[in-house]
C-alpha positions in Angstrom: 71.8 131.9 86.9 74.5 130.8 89.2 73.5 128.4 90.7 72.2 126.4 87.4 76.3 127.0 86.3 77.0 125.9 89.4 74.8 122.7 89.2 75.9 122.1 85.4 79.4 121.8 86.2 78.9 119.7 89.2 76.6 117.4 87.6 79.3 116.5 84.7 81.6 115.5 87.8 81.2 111.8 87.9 84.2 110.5 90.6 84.3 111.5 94.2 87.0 113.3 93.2 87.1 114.1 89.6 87.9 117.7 88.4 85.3 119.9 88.7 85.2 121.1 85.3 86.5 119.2 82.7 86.8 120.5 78.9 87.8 116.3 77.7 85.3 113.8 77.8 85.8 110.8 79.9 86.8 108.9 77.7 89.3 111.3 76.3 91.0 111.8 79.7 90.5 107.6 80.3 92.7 107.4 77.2 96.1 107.7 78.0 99.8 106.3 79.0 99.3 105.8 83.2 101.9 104.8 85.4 101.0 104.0 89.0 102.6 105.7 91.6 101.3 104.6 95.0 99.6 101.6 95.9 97.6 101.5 98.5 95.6 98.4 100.2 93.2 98.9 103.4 94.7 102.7 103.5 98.5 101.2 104.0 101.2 102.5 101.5 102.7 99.3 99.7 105.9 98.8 98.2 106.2 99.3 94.7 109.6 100.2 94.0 111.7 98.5 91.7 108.6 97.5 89.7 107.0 100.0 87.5 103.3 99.5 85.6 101.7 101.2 83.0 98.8 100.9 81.1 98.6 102.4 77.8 94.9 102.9 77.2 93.7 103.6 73.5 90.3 105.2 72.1 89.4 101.7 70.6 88.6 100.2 73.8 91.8 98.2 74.0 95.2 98.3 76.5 98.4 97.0 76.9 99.3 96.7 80.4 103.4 96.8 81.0 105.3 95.5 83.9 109.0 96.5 83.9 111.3 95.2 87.1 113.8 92.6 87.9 114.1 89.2 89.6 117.0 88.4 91.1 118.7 90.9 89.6 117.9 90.3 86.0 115.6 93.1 84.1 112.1 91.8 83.0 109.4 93.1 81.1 106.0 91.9 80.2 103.1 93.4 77.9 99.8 91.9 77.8 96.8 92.8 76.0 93.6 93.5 77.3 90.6 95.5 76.5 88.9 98.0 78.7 84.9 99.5 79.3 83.0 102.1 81.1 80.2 100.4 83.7 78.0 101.7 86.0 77.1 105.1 83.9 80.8 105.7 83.2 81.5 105.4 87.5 83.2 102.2 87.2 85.8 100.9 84.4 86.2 96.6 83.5 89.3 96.1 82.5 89.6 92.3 80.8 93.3 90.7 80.4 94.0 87.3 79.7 90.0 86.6 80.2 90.5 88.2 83.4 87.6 91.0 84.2 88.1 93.3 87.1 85.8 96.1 87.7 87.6 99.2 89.2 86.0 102.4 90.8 87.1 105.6 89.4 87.7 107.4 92.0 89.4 110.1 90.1 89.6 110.9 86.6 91.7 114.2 85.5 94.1 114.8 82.5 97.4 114.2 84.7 95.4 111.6 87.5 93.6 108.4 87.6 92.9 107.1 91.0 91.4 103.4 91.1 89.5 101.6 93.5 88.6 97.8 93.8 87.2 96.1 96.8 88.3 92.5 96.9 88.3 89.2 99.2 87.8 92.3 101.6 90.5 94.1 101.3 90.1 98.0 99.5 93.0 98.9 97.3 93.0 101.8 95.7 95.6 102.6 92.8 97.2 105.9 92.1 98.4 106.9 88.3 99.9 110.0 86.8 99.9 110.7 82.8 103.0 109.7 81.4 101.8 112.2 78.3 
């Protein structure tokens, strides 16, 4: 009997390092407000400060991606619309803006984390959010 709770839970865990037990769907813990924290490209921290990014996520299948910073010392802010989908058995999210389609490996996928992973021209980044909720 264990063991089949055991295998239950773990069979519901679909990132490397999701929660183990989760009481939201997927999609329900997909849609929220993130804001990346920590960039990171072939395991090397980048620098983010002074630009912040969020994505606000909704049920419908559509985002609004936010970039907040400045250029030479003015404040700047822009919003585009995308849309976003589950691929690869809900492993993998596409996220479309401005025609646009990048496919991102969720890595991990709590209530309070989403880590994001692309590989691209060679390079690995991997993107770390926290809930803004």
């Amino acid at each position: 009997m264990i063991g089949l709770t055991a295998l239950t839970f773990t069979s519901c865990k679909k990132g490397e390092d999701d929660p183990g037990l989760s009481f939201r769907s997927r999609k329900a813990r997909f849609t929220n407000t993130w804001v990346l924290t920590k960039y990171e490209k072939n395991g090397a921290a980048q620098d983010i400060s002074g630009t912040t990014y969020t994505y606000d996520v909704f049920n419908n299948g559509s985002l609004t991606r936010i970039v907040d910073g400045t250029v030479f010392g003015f404040a700047t802010r822009t919003e585009k619309n995308g849309s976003w989908e589950f691929a690869n058995n809900k492993e993998d999210v596409k996220i479309t803006i401005d025609n646009n389609a990048e496919i991102y490996n969720i890595q991990r996928l709590a209530t309070d984390e989403l880590w994001l992973k692309m590989l691209k021209d060679g390079d690995t980044h991997i993107y770390y959010f926290e809930s803004k909720q």
